[in-house]
C-alpha positions as CSV (number, residue, x, y, z in Angstrom):
1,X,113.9,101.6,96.9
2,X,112.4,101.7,93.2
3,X,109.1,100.3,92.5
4,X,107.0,100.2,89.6
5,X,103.2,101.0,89.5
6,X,100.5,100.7,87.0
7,X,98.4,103.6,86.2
8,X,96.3,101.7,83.7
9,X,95.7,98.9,81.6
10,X,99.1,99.6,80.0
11,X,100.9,102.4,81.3
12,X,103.7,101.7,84.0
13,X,106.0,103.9,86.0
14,X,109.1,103.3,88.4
15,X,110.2,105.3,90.8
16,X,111.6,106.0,94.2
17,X,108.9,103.8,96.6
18,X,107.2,106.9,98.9
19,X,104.2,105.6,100.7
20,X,101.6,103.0,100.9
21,X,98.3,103.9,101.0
22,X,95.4,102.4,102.3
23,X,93.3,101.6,99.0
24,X,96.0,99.3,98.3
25,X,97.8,101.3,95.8
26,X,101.3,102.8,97.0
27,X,103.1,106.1,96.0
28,X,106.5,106.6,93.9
29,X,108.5,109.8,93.2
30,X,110.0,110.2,90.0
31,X,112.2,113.8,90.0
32,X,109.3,116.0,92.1
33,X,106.2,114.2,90.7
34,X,104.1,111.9,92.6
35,X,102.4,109.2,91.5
36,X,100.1,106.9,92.8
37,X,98.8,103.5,91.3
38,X,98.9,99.7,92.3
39,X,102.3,97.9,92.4
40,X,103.4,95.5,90.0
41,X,103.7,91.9,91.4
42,X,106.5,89.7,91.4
43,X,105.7,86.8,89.0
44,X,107.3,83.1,89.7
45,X,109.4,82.2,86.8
């Protein structure tokens, strides 16, 4: 499942969805990197 992650005020990455950790933040693999950040919300339209 892809999910995308913010690793800053404006950098985002999506990737395959690995884990969720327990700070809240989750993990996503993109090729053999891993990285971690806080998901991106859904935002009602």
């Amino acid at each position: 499942m892809l999910r995308t992650i913010t690793l800053g005020s404006c950098v985002s990455v999506q990737g395959i969805f690995e884990r969720q950790l327990e700070n809240g933040k989750i993990l996503v693999r993109v090729g053999s990197l891993l990285f971690e950040g806080f998901p991106v919300t859904k935002k009602a339209a």
